[in-house]
C-alpha positions as CSV (number, residue, x, y, z in Angstrom):
1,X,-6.6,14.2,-13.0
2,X,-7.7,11.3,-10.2
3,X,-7.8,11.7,-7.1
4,X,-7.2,9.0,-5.3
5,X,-8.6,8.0,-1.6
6,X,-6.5,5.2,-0.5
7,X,-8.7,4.6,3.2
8,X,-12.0,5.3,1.2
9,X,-13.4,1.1,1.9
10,X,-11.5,1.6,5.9
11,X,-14.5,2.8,8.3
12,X,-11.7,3.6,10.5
13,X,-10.1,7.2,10.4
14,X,-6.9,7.6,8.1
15,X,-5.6,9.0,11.0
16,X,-5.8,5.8,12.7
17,X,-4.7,3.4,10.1
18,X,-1.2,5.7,9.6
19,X,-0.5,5.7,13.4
20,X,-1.1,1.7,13.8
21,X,1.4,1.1,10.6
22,X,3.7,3.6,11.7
23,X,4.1,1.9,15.4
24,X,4.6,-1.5,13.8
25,X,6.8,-0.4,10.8
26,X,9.0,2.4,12.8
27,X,9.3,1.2,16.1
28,X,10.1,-2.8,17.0
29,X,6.9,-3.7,18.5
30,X,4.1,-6.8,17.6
31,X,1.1,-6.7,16.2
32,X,-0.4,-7.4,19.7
33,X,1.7,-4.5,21.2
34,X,0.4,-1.9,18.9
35,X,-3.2,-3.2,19.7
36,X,-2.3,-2.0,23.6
37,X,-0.8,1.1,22.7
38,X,-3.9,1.6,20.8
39,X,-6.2,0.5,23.8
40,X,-4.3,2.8,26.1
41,X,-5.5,5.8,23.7
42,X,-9.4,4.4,23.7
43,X,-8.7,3.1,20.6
44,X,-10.3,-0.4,20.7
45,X,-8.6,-2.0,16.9
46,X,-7.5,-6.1,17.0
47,X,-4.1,-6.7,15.8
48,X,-5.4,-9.0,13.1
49,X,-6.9,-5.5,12.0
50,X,-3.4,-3.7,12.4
51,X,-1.9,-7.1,10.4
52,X,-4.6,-6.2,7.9
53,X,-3.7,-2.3,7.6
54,X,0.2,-3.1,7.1
């Protein structure tokens, strides 16, 4: 059986990458507002980055 590791060539936490798609796919907000949502939480990630990740 293979295991696969989806975020294994991300150096940013899967934990990260799910909550930046989640805000743009779930909720209606831009690229450039989940990039402030993710600055509010210390979280310093372009939305370029976040365009990437989706």
């Amino acid at each position: 059986m293979i295991k696969r590791r989806p975020f294994r060539y991300f150096k940013t936490s899967p934990e990260v990458i799910r909550l930046a798609v989640m805000l743009y796919v779930r909720f209606p907000l831009s690229l450039r507002n989940v990039e402030d949502v993710h600055h509010e939480r210390g979280i310093e990630v372009s939305h370029e980055t976040v365009r990437f990740w989706w």
